[in-house]
C-alpha positions in Angstrom: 54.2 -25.4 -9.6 51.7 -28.1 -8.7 52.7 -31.4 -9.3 51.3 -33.6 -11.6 48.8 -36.3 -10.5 47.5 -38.0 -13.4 50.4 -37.5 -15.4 48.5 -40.6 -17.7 45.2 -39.0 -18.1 43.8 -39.8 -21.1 42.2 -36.6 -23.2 38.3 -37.4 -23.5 37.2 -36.0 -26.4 33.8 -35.1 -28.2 33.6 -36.4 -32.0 34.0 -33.1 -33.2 36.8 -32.4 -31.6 38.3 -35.6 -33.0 37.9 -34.3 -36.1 39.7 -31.0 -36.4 42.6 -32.6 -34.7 42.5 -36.0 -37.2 42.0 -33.2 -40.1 44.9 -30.0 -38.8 46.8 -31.4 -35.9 47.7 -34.7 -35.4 51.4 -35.6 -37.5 50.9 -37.7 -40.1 53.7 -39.8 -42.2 54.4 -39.2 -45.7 51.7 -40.8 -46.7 49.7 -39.3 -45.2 48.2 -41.3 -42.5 48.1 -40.3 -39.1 50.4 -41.5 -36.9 49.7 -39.7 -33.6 46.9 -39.9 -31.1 45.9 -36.8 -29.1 47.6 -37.9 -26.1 51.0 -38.2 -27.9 50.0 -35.1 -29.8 49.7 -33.2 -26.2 53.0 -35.1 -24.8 54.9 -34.3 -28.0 53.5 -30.4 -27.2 54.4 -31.1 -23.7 58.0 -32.6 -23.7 59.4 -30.1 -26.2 57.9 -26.8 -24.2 59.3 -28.5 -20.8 62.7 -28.9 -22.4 63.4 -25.0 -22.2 63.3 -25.3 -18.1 66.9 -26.7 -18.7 67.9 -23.5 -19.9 67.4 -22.4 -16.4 68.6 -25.1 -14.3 70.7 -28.0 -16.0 69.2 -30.2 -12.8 65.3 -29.1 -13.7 63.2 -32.0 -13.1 61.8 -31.6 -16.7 59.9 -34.8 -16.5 58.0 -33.6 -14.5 57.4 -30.2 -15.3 56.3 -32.0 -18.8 54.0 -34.0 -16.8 51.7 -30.9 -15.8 51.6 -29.5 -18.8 50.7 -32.5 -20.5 47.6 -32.7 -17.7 46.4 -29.3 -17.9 46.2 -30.0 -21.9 44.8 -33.1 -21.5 42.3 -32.5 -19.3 41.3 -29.7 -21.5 41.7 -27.3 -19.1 44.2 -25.2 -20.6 45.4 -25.2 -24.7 47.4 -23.4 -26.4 47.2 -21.3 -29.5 47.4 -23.5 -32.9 50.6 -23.0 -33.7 52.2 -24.8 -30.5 50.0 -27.3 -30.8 51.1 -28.1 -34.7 54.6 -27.3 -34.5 55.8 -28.4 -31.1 58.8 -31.0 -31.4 58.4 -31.1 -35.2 60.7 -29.9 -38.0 58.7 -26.4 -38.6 58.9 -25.5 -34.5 57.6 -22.1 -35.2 55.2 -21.9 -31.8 53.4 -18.4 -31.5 50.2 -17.1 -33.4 50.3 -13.1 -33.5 52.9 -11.3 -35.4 53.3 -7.2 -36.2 55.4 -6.4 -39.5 56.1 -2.9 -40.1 54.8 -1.6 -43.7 57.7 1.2 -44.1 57.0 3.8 -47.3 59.7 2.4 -49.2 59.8 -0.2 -52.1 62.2 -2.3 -50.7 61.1 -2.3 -47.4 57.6 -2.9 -48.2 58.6 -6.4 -50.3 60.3 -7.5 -47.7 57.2 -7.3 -45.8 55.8 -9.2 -48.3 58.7 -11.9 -48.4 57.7 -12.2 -44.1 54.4 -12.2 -44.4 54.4 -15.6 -46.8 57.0 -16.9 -44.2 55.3 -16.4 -41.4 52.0 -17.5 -42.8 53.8 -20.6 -43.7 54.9 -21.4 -40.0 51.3 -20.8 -38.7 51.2 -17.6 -37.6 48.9 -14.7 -38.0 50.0 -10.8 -38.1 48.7 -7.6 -38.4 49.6 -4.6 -40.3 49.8 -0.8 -40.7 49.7 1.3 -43.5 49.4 4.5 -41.9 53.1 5.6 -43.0 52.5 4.6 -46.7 52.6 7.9 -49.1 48.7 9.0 -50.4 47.8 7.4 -54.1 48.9 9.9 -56.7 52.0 11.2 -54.7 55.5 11.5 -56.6 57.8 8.4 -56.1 61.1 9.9 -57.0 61.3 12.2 -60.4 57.3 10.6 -61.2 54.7 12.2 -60.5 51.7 10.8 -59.5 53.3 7.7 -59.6 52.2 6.2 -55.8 49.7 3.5 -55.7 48.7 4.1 -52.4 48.4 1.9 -48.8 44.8 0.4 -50.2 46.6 -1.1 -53.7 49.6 -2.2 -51.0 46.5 -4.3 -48.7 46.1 -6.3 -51.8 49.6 -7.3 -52.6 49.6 -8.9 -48.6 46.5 -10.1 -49.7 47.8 -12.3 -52.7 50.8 -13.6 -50.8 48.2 -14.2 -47.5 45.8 -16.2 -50.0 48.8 -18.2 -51.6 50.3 -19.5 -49.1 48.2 -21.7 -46.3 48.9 -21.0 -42.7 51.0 -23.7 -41.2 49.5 -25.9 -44.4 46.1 -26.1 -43.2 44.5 -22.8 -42.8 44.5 -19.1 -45.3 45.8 -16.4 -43.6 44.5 -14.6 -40.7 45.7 -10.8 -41.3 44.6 -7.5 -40.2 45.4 -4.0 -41.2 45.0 -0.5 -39.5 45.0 2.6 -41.0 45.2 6.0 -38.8 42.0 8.4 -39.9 44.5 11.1 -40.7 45.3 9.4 -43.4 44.7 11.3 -46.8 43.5 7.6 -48.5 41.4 7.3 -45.2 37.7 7.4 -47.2 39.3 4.4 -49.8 40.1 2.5 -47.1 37.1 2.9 -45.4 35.6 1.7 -48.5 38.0 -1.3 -49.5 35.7 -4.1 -48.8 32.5 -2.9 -50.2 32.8 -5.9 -52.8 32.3 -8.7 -50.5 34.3 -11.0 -52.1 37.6 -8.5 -51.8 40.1 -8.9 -49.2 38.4 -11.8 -47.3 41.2 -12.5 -45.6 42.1 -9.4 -43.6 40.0 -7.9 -41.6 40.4 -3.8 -41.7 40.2 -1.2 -38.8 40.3 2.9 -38.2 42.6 4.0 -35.8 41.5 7.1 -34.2 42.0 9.2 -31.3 40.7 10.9 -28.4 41.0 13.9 -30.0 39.0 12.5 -33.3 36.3 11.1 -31.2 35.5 14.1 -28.9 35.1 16.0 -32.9 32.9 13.3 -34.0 30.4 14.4 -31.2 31.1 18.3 -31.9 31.0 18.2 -35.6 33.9 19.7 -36.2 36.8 19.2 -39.1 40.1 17.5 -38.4 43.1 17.9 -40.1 44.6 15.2 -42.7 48.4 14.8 -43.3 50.7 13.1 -45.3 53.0 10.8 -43.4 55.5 11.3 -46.3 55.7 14.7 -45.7 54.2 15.7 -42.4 52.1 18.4 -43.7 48.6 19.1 -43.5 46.6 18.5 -47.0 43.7 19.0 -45.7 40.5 18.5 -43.7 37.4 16.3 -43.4 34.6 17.0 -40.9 35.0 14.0 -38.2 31.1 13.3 -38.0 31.0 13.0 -41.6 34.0 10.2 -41.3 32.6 8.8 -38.7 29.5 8.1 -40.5 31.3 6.9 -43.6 32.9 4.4 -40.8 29.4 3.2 -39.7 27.8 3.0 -43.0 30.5 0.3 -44.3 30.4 -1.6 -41.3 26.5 -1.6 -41.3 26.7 -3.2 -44.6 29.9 -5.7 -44.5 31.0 -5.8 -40.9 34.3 -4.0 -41.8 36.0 -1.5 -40.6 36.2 -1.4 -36.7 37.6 0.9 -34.8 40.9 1.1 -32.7 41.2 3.2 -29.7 44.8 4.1 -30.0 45.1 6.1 -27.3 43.9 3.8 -25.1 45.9 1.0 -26.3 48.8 3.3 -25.7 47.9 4.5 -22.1 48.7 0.8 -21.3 51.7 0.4 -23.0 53.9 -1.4 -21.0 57.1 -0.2 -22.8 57.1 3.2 -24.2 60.7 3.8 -24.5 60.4 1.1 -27.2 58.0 2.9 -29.6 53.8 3.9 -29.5 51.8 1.1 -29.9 50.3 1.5 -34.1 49.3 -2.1 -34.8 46.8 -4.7 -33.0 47.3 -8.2 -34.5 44.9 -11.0 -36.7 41.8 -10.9 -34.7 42.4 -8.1 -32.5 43.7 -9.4 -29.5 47.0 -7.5 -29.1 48.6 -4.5 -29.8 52.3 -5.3 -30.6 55.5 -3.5 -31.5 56.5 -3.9 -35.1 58.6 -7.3 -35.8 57.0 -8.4 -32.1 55.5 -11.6 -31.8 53.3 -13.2 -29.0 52.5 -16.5 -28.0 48.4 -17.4 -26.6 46.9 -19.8 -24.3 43.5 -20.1 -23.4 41.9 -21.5 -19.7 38.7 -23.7 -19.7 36.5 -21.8 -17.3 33.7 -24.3 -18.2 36.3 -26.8 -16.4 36.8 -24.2 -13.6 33.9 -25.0 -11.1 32.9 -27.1 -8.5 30.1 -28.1 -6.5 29.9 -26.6 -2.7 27.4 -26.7 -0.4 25.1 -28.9 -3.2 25.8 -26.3 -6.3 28.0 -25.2 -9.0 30.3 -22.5 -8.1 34.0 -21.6 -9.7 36.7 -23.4 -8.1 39.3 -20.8 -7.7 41.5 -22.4 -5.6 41.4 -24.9 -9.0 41.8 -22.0 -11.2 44.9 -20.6 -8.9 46.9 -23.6 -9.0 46.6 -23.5 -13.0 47.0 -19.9 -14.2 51.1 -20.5 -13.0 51.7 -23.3 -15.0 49.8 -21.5 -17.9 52.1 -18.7 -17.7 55.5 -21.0 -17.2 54.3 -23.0 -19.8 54.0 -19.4 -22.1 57.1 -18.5 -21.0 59.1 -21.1 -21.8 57.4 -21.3 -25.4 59.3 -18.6 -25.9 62.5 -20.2 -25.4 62.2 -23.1 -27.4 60.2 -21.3 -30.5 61.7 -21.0 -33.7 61.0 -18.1 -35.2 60.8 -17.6 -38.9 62.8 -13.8 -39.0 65.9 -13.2 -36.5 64.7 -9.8 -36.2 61.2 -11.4 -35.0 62.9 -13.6 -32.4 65.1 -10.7 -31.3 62.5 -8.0 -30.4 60.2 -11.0 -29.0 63.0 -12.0 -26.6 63.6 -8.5 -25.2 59.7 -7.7 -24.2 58.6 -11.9 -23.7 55.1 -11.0 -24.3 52.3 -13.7 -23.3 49.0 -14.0 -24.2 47.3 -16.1 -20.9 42.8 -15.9 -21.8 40.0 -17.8 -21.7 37.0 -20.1 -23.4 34.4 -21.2 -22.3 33.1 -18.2 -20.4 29.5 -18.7 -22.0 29.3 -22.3 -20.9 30.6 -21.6 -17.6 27.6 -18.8 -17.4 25.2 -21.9 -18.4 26.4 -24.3 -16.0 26.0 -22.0 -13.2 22.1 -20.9 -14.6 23.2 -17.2 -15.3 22.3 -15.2 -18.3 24.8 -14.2 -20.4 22.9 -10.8 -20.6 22.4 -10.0 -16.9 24.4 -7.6 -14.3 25.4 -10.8 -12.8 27.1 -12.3 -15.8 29.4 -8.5 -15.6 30.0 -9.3 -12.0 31.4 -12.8 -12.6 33.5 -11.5 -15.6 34.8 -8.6 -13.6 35.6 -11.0 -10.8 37.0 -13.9 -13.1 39.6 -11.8 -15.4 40.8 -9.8 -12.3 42.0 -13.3 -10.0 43.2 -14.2 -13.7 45.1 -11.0 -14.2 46.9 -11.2 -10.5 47.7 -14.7 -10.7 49.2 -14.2 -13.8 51.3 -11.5 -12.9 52.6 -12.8 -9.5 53.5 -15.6 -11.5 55.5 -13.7 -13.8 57.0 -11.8 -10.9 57.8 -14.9 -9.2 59.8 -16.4 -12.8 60.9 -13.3 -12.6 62.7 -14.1 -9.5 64.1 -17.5 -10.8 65.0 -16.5 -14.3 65.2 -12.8 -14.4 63.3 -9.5 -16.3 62.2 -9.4 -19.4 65.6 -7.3 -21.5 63.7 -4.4 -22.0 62.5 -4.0 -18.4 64.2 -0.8 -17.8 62.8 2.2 -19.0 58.9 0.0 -18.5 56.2 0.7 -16.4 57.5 -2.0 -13.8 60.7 -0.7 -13.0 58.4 2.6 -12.4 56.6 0.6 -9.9 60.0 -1.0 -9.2 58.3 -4.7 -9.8 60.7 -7.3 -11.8 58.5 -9.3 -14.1 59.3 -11.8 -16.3 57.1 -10.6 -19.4 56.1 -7.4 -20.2 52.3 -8.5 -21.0 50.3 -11.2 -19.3 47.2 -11.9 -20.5 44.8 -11.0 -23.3 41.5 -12.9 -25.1 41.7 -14.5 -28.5 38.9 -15.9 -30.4 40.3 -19.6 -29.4 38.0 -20.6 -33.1 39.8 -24.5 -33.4 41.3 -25.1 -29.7 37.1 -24.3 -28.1 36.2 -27.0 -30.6 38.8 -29.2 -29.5 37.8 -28.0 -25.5 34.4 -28.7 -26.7 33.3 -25.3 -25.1 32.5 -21.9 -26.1 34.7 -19.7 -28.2 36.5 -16.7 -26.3 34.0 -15.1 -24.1 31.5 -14.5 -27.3 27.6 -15.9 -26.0 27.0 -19.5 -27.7 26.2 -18.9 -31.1 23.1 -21.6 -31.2 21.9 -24.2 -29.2 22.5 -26.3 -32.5 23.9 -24.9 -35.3 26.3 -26.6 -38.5 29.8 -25.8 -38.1 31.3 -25.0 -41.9 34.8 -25.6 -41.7 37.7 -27.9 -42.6 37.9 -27.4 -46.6 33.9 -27.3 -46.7 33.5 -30.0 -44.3 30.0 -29.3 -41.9 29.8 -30.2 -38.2 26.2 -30.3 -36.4 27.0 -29.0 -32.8 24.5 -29.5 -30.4 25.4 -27.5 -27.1 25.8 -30.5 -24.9 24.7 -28.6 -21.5 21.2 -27.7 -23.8 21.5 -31.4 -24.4 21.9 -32.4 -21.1 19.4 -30.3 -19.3 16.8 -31.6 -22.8 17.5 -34.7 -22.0 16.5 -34.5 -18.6 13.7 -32.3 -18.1 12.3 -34.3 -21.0 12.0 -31.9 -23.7 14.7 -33.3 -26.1 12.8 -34.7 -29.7 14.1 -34.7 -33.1 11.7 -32.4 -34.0 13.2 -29.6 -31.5 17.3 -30.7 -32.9 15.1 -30.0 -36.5 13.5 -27.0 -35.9 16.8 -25.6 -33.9 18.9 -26.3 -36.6 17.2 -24.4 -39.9 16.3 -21.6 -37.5 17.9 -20.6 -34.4 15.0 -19.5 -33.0 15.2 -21.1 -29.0 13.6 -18.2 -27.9 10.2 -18.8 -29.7 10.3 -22.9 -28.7 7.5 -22.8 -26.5 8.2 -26.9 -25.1 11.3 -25.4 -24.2 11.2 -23.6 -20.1 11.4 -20.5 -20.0 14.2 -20.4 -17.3 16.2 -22.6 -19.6 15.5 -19.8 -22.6 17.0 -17.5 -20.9 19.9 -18.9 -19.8 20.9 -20.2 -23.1 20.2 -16.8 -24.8 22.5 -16.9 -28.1 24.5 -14.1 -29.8 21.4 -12.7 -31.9 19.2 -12.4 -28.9 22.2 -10.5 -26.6 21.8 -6.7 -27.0 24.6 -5.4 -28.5 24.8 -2.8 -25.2 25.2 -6.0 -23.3 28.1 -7.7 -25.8 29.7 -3.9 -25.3 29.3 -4.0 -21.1 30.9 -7.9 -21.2 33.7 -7.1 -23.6 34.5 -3.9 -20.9 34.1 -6.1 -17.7 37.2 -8.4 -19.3 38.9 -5.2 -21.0 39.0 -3.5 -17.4 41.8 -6.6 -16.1 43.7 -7.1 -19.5 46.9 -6.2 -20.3 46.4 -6.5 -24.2 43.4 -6.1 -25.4 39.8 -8.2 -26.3 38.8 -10.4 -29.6 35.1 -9.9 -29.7 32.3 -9.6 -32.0 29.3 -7.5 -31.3 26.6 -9.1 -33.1 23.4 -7.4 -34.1 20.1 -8.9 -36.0 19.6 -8.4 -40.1 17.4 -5.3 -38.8 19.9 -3.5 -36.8 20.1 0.0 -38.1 23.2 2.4 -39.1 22.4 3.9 -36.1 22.7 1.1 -34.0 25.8 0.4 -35.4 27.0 4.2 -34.3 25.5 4.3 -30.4 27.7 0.7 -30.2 30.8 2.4 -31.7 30.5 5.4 -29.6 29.8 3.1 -26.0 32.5 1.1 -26.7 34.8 4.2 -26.8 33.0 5.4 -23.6 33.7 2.0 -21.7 37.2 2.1 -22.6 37.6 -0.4 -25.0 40.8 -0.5 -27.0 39.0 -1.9 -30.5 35.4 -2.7 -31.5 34.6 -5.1 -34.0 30.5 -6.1 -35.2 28.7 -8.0 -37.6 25.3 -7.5 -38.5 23.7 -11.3 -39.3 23.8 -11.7 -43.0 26.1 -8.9 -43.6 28.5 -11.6 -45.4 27.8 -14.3 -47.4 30.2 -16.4 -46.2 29.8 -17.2 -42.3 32.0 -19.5 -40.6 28.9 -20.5 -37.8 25.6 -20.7 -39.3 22.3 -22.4 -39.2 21.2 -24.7 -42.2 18.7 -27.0 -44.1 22.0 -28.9 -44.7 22.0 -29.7 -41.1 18.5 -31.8 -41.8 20.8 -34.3 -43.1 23.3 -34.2 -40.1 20.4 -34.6 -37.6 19.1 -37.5 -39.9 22.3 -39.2 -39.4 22.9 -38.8 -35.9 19.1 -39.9 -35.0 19.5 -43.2 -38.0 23.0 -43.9 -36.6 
């Protein structure tokens, strides 16, 4: 580990930043002021994640070992997911973010599902689903016939308990749910969320095969079974599926796709069990009751100027990604998880989550397109020092502390390589812990140059990129009138007082291609263990069949799940562009 050398750094924060944290993170007493600053918020985090080194080594020099992962936090240059940050050295203590529960085709089983999901929504955590194994609507339950509701009445029974209770008290659920395309109910649950305003807090996917995808381009039928049963009931023609697939997404964003083959060709731990069930947002695909703790690296923070420019610091960025994955590690030592059976198949595979933020800013700061051959370069480049680091520093905690339980029978004793978890790395959609970096979410393109942030119970946020601020600012194009016009439309592109080097480098989501969001998402995917959170955006104009060359690329670049949005699609959108934001500019120019 590197030693810490500021261990008294003080986090610099920007004003938004300030606020989520004041708002969802920073302990408060019973009255409900707050009673923390960030810095003891990120030594509380700090102190109570260090304290499982002793577990190891009664002599561990803990202090210091807290130390550097208080800088690394910070100085912003690593966070982790929401849940460590809430929950470290308080009462709740429940530390990780993505959580599988099995949906089993029995009544009792399937409420007890229920009883976990509230629970673990209630600690903070986020979990995914599959109803694959549920018995079609109409089947016989027993001596009743026709009695079953089906998997897509079952989504909304997880969906009441999801909306009821508030994860860790200050966000709704983040859920997802899969269901295989030889399902019988398939075509309903391709359907679910045509109403908008149903199910908003799950977000649904199609998992399908290699096999389904190479009859989607013959046009030929597939067969449907029963997973009560095992018997065929029938057959739908895969292109026709496939279409039904496109169509609904076209119009609400929902359902993606999951490659499940190609989640399972990684799998790092068959003798466990197939991999059915990818988490919240995407991210990972995890064994059922398996949990997995996230942690995201700056890259915006990751460069450093040589020979009079920018360029990434990787001897910087290989001195963190250790202490990244010790710190993940030992979260799962001191985490308390809300179901034994959670903590017990967690602890036998110690599966970590080690991404990034930031990757759009870092593009910006470095004057490359997000949209350009050399953005897919730097990405390729990036996640693969990322990926090795990571896992020679699992190896090496390997070493010191021993294999994960179920490392026999895995792909490392195959390659006869201990490690100390039996997944490394992934990318999450890092929403909150980018705003309180102040950076980029994930490795999604900036959204806007200067957009209003609608979050915190209906609060609004005006974000003004502060590299497009910067580079305003001193090439003497930054008026009130451009923050105005940027606001209510989003339109950089078209700002002719803007240059037109400075366009291109700050291209936004809606002005990627979607081919290009595809190649990006496949540069990362390619050095991943887990798998990618990523929306592919397209325009208001895009066209169904858009939507289906995307799909079918994205299968063909070997991604493991696909996810887009089509601007305007919903009519709720968590980033968007508004007149409200008039009044926000008004105040920051007045004040």
């Amino acid at each position: 580990m590197v030693l810490a050398t500021q261990k008294d750094i003080t986090p610099t924060l920007e004003p938004n930043a300030l606020r989520v944290l004041e708002k969802r993170y920073l302990r408060r007493d019973r009255t409900g002021s707050i009673i923390e600053s960030p810095a003891q918020m990120f030594r509380r985090v700090a102190g109570f994640v260090a304290s499982a080194e002793r577990g190891y080594n009664p002599k561990a020099d803990v202090d210091g070992v807290a130390d550097e992962f208080y800088r690394v936090m910070a100085s912003l240059e690593f966070l982790p997911n929401s849940p460590t940050l809430l929950n470290a050295g308080t009462e709740a203590g429940q530390l990780a973010s993505c959580f599988v529960l099995p949906v089993p085709d029995s009544l009792e089983e399937t409420f007890d599902a229920v009883k976990y999901t509230a629970m673990i929504h209630k600690s903070g955590g986020g979990i995914g689903f599959n109803v694959s194994h549920i018995r079609p609507t109409g089947s016989a339950v027993g001596e009743h016939l026709d009695a079953a509701g089906g998997p897509v009445a079952l989504i909304h029974v997880f969906a009441g308990a999801a909306d009821y209770i508030r994860q860790g008290g200050v966000r709704r659920g983040c859920n997802s749910v899969v269901m295989s395309v030889t399902h019988p109910d398939i075509l309903h649950f391709i359907s679910a969320k045509s109403n908008p305003n149903t199910l908003t807090n799950f977000y649904n996917s199609v998992s399908v095969t290699d096999e389904f995808m190479a009859r989607v381009r013959s046009g030929e039928d597939y067969t449907l079974v029963a997973p009560n049963t095992g018997e065929p009931v029938g057959k739908l023609n895969a292109a026709e599926v496939f279409n039904r697939i496109v169509d609904q997404a076209w119009f609400t964003g929902d359902p993606g796709l999951v490659f499940i083959d190609r989640i399972n060709r990684d799998n790092p731990t068959p003798e466990l069990g197939r991999l059915e069930t990818i988490t919240g947002c995407g991210e990972q695909a995890l064994l059922p009751y398996e949990s997995c703790n996230l942690g995201s690296i700056n890259l915006a923070a990751m460069l450093k100027i040589e020979n009079g420019s920018l360029c990434i610091d990787y001897e910087r960025l290989g001195q963190l990604v250790p202490v990244a994955v010790r710190f993940l590690d030992d979260v799962i030592d001191v985490n308390r998880f809300p179901i034994p059976l959670v903590e017990q198949i967690t602890r036998k595979t110690r599966k970590i989550g080690l991404g990034v933020m930031g990757f759009a800013d870092m593009l910006i700061r470095l004057g490359v397109p997000y949209n350009s051959t050399k953005a897919i370069g730097i990405a390729e480049e990036l996640m693969e020092f990322i990926s090795r680091r990571a896992r020679e520093a699992s190896h090496q905690l390997a070493q010191e502390r021993g294999v994960f339980p179920a490392w026999s029978g895995s792909i490392y004793e195959k390659r006869g390589l201990p490690m100390r978890n039996a997944a490394c790395t992934t990318i999450a959609p890092t929403g909150t812990i980018s705003i309180i970096a102040g950076v980029s979410s994930g490795i999604e393109p900036i959204f806007a140059a200067v957009f209003v942030r609608n979050i915190l119970d209906g609060e609004n946020l005006l974000e003004i990129n502060p590299y497009f601020e910067r580079v305003a600012r001193e090439r003497g194009f930054y008026t009130r009138e451009l923050i105005e016009q940027l606001v209510t439309s989003n339109h950089l592109h078209i700002r002719k007082e803007v240059p037109e080097d400075v366009r291109k480098v700050f291209v936004t989501a809606h002005r990627v291609s979607p081919d290009w969001h595809v190649r990006i998402q496949a540069a990362f995917q390619r050095h991943i263990d887990n798998a990618v959170s990523k929306t592919v955006n397209f325009p208001k104009s895009a066209t169904r069949e858009d939507i289906a060359r995307v799909f079918m690329m994205a299968f063909e670049q070997g991604l493991k799940g696909i996810t887009v949005y089509r601007d305007q699609s919903r009519d709720l959108q968590p980033l968007c562009t508004s007149e409200e934001g008039m009044q926000l500019v008004d105040r920051m120019f007045v004040g």
